[in-house]
N, C-alpha and C positions, 0 to 999 in steps of 0.2 A: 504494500500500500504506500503511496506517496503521501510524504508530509511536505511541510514547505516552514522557511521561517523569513524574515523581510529583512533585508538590509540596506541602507539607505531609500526605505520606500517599494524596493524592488522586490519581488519574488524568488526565492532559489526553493527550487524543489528535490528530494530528497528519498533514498530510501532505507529502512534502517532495520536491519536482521537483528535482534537482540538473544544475545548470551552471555554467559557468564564466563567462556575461557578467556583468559590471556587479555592481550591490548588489541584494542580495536582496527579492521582494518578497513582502511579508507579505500576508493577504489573512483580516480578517475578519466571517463571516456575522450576520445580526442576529437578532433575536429567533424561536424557533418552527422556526429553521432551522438548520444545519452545515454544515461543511467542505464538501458538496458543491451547495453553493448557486451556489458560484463555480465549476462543471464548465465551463458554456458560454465562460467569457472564462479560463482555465488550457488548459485545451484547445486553444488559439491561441496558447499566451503558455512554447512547451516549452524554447525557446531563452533565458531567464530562472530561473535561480533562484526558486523559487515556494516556499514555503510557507500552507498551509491551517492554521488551527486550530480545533477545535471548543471551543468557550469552554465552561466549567465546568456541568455540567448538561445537553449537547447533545452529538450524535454520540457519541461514543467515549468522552467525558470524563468521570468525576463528578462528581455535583451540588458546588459548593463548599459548606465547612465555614461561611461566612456570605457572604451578598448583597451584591452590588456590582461596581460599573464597576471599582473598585480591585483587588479581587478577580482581576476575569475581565481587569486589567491584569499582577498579577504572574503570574498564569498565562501570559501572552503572555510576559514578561521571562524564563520559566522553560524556553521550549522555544528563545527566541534562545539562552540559555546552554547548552543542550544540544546546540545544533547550531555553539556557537562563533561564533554572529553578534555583529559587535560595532554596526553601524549597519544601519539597510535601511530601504526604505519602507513605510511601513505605511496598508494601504485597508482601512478600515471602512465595510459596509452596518449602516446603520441606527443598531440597536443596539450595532453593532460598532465604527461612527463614535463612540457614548459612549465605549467602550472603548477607540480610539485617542487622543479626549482626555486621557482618565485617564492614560493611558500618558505619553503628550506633556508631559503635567505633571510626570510620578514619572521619568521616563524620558528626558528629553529629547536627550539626549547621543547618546543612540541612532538617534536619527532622521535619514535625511538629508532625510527628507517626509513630512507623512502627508492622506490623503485621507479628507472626510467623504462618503460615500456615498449620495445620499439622506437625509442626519443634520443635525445641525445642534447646536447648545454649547447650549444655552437648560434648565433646569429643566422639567419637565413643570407647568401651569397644575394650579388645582385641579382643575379638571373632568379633566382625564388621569390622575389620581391616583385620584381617584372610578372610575373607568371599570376602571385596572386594579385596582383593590380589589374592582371586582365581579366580574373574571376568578380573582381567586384565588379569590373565594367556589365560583365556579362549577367552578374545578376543586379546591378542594375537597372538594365534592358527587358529585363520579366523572365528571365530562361533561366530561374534555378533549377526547375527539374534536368532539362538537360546538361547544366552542370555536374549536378549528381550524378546525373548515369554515366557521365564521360569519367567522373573520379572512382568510383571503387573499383571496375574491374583494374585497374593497373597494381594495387594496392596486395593482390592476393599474388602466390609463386602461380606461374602462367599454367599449372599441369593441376593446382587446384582450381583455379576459375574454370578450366574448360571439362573438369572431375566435378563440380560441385556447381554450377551454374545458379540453385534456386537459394544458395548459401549466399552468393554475390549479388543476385535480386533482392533479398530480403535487406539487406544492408543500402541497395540504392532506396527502396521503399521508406526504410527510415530515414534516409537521409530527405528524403522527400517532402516530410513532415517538420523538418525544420526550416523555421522563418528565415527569409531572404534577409532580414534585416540582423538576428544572430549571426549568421553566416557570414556577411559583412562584416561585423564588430569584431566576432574572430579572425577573420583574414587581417583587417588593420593590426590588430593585438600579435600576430605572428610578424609581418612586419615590422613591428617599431619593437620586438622585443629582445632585451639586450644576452647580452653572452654573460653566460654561468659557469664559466669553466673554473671562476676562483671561487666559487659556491659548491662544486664538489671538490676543491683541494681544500676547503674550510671544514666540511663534514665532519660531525666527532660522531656518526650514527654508519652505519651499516648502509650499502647504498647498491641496489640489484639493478643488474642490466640485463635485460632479456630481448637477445638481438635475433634476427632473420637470414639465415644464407642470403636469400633471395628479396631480402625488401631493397627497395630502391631508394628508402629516405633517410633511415635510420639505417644505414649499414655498418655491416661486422665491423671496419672499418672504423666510422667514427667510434661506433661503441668501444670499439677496444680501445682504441688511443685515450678516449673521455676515462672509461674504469683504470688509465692507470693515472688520472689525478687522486682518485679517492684514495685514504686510510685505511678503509676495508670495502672493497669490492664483492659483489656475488656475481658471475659471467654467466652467462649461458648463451650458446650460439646452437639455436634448431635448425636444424638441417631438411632442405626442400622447404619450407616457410618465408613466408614474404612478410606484412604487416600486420597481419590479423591472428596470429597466433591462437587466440583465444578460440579460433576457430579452425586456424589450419590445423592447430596440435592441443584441445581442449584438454586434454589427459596429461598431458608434459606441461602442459600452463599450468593446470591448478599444483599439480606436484611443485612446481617451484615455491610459486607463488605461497604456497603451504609451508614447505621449509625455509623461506624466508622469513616470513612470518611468524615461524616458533622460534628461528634463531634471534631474531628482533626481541622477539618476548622473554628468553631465555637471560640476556644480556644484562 
């Protein structure tokens, strides 16, 4: 069931598995996508304290009042306060993973871990900048849908999209159902959002990277070079996996994501 709690006026909407083991684990989704990104690896994970959030402009939430990682970080700080969380771990896919840095930096105290997801600390290059500059023209114009359907299938390893096709529809569908106007606010917010690379060599917390052979945005690559700023790194490189783990390899996801989780809580 979705909760929601207001922050500066605004909406964030919210979902919260309640138990009693260990520290709480936060869980959030990346761009074009929400809260129910993470169904397949929540769905396994009921014995855990789980919290979902849909970041500012997606699912449940309102668009935020201005663009940014920082933004859709106090809005993460605003449902911990609501639910009286004082530490937990926090997994960010993607976009989400910007969003856990942000937080990491503003927030650090709170963290007992936080996981980049397919993500990585780096600035977007000018050409990614160019790129989503032509997205907002284009959903400017009225054509988010076909925005969306031109963005996930690239997103998956090419032998899963063309193995799983109604896996990759269901993802454009939801992407479907978010506002042109979110979708916006998040492109500016990826944009203008700064490098974290002294925000994982600052890290006194546990810090999981879960990368893709085959993703084209978050590669092996950066991930690896990024896990050797941290203190304590978790790696993991899946093999045949693009972006979406949680769906190319839901069995190998939630096992991480699980032992990460009890080693954060262990600590």
């Amino acid at each position: 069931m979705k909760h929601a709690v207001l922050i500066n006026g605004r909406r964030i909407g919210y979902e919260h598995n309640e138990a009693d083991t260990g520290l709480p684990l936060v869980l959030l989704h990346g761009f074009c996508e929400d809260s129910t990104l993470w169904d397949p690896v929540a769905g396994e994970l009921r014995d855990i304290q789980v919290v979902r959030i849909d970041l500012p402009g997606f699912g449940a939430s309102d668009p935020p009042l201005s663009p940014g990682m920082e933004t859709y970080s106090d809005a993460v700080c605003a449902v911990l306060n609501e639910l009286s969380i004082d530490r937990c771990v926090l997994i960010g896919h993607s976009m989400g993973g910007y969003t856990a840095l942000a937080f990491a930096e503003k927030y650090a105290e709170r963290l007992a871990g936080f996981g980049l997801f397919h993500s990585h600390p780096y600035q977007d290059t000018e050409e990614a900048k160019e790129n989503r500059r032509r997205g907002i023209a284009m959903l400017q114009s009225g054509k988010r849908d076909l925005y969306v359907t031109q963005l996930f299938p690239g997103l998956f390893a090419s032998e899963f999209a063309v193995s799983q096709p109604d896996v990759v529809e269901q993802l454009i569908e939801q992407g479907k159902r978010q506002s042109a106007e979110g979708i916006i606010a998040a492109l500016e917010g990826m944009i203008d959002r700064k490098d974290h690379q002294h925000t994982l060599g600052s890290a006194a917390c546990p810090v999981l990277f879960l990368l893709g052979s085959e993703d084209p945005i978050a590669t092996p690559a950066r991930g690896l070079a990024a896990s050797m700023l941290t203190n304590t790194a978790d790696v993991h490189v899946l093999q045949g996996v693009g972006h979406m783990a949680m769906f190319e390899a839901p069995e190998k996801t939630v096992d991480i994501v699980r032992q990460f989780w009890d080693f954060c809580t262990r600590q």
